[in-house]
NUTI-847683 format. One line per field, with one value per residue (C-alpha): residue number from 1; residue in three letters; y, z, x. Coordinates in steps of 0.1 Angstrom, whole numbers. Each point is the difference from the previous one (the first is absolute). Layout:
# residues N
k: c(NUM|...) $
r: c(ALA|...) $
c2: c(Y|...) $
c3: c(Z|...) $
c1: c(X|...) $
# end
This chain:
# residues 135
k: c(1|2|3|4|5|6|7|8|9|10|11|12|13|14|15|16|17|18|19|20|21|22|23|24|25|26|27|28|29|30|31|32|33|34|35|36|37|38|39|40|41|42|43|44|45|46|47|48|49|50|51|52|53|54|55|56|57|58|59|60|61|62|63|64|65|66|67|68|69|70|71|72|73|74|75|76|77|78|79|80|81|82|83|84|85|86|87|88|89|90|91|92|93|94|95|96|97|98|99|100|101|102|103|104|105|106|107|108|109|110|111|112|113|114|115|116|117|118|119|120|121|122|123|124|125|126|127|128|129|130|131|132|133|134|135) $
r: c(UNK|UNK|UNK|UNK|UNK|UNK|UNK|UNK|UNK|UNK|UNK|UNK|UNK|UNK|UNK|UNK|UNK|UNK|UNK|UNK|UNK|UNK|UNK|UNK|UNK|UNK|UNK|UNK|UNK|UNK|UNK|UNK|UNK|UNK|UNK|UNK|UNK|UNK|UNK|UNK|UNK|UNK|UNK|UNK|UNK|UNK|UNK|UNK|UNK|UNK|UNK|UNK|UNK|UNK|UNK|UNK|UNK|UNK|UNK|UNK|UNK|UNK|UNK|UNK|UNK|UNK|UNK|UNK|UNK|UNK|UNK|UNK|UNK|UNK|UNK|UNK|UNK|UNK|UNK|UNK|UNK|UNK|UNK|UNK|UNK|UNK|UNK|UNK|UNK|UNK|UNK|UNK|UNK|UNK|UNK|UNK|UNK|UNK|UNK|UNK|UNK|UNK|UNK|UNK|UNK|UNK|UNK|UNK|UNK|UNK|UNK|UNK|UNK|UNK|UNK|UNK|UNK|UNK|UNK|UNK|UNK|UNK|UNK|UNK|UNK|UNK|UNK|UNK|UNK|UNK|UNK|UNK|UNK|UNK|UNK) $
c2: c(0|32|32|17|-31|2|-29|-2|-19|-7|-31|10|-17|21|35|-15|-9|33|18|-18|5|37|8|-20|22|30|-16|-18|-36|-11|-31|-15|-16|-16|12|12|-30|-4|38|-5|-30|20|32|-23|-12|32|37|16|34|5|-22|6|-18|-13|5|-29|-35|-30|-19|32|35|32|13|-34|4|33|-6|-30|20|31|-27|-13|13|27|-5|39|16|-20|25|-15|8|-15|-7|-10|0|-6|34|10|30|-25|-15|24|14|-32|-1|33|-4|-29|24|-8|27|-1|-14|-7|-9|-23|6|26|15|-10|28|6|-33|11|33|-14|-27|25|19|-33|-20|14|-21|-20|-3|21|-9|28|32|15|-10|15|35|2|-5) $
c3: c(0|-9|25|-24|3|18|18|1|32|-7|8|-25|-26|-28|14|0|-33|-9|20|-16|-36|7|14|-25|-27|17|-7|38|5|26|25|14|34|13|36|21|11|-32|-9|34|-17|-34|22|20|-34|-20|7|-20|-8|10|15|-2|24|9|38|5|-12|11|8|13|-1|-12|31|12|-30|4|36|-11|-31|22|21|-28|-11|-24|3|17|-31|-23|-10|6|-13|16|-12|17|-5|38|18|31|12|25|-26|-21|30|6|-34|0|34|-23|-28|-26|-25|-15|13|-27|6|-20|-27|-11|-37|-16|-4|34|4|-27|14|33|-14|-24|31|5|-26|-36|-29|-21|-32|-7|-26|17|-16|29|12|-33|1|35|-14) $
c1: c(0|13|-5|-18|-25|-34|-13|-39|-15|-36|-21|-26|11|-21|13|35|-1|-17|27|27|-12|-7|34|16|-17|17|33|3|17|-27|9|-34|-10|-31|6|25|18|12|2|23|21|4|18|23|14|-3|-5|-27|-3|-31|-31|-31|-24|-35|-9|-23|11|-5|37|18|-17|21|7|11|23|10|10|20|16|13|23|16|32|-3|-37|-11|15|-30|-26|-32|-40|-25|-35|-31|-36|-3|13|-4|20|22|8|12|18|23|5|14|20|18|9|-20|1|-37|-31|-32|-32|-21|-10|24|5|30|18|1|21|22|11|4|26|17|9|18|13|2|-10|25|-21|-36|-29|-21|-4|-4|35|10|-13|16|36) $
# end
């Protein structure tokens, strides 16, 4: 994985795929996991660029990850956007408190996503005219 890489943590298989597919059109390599046990197991091997992360899964929930992230080594310099269609303000208070950079709310409108991660990680290749007017 390269840093410019973003890893995608979503259970919803669907959304992940849409995700993927989406961010991939914007010219991102896109890593997937079904939860955050394995997210977890991807970082430990490779550092990603970015992740981008589902609250509420079923195997190991984001913050579970998060928390497990920040004590690996190198892991508190990984930017990190969460996404949830269940928030509550406590949780988007511990999520901060762990450093994550962005936290969206489902269901959000693309482009939202987009700016959040090219605050992040630029994009190695782009099909989207969008990412060409802004060069």
């Amino acid at each position: 994985m390269a840093d410019d890489d973003i890893l995608l943590i979503e259970d919803d298989a669907i959304l992940a795929m849409g995700l993927q597919t989406y961010l991939n059109f914007e010219g991102y390599q896109v890593h997937t996991a079904a939860n955050g046990k394995e997210g977890l197991s991807i970082c430990k091997n490779q550092k990603p660029g970015l992740v981008i992360s589902d609250v509420v899964m079923g195997i190991m929930d984001g913050l579970s990850f998060l928390r497990e992230l920040r004590s690996l080594p190198g892991g508190k310099e990984v930017p990190v956007i969460m996404i949830s269609g269940h928030t509550n303000q406590k949780v988007v208070d511990e999520s901060k408190h762990l450093g994550v950079v962005d936290f969206i709310s489902k269901p959000f409108e693309m482009s939202h996503l987009i700016k959040s991660v090219r605050m992040w990680v630029q994009p190695q290749t782009s099909n989207s005219p969008i990412a060409e007017k802004s060069r």
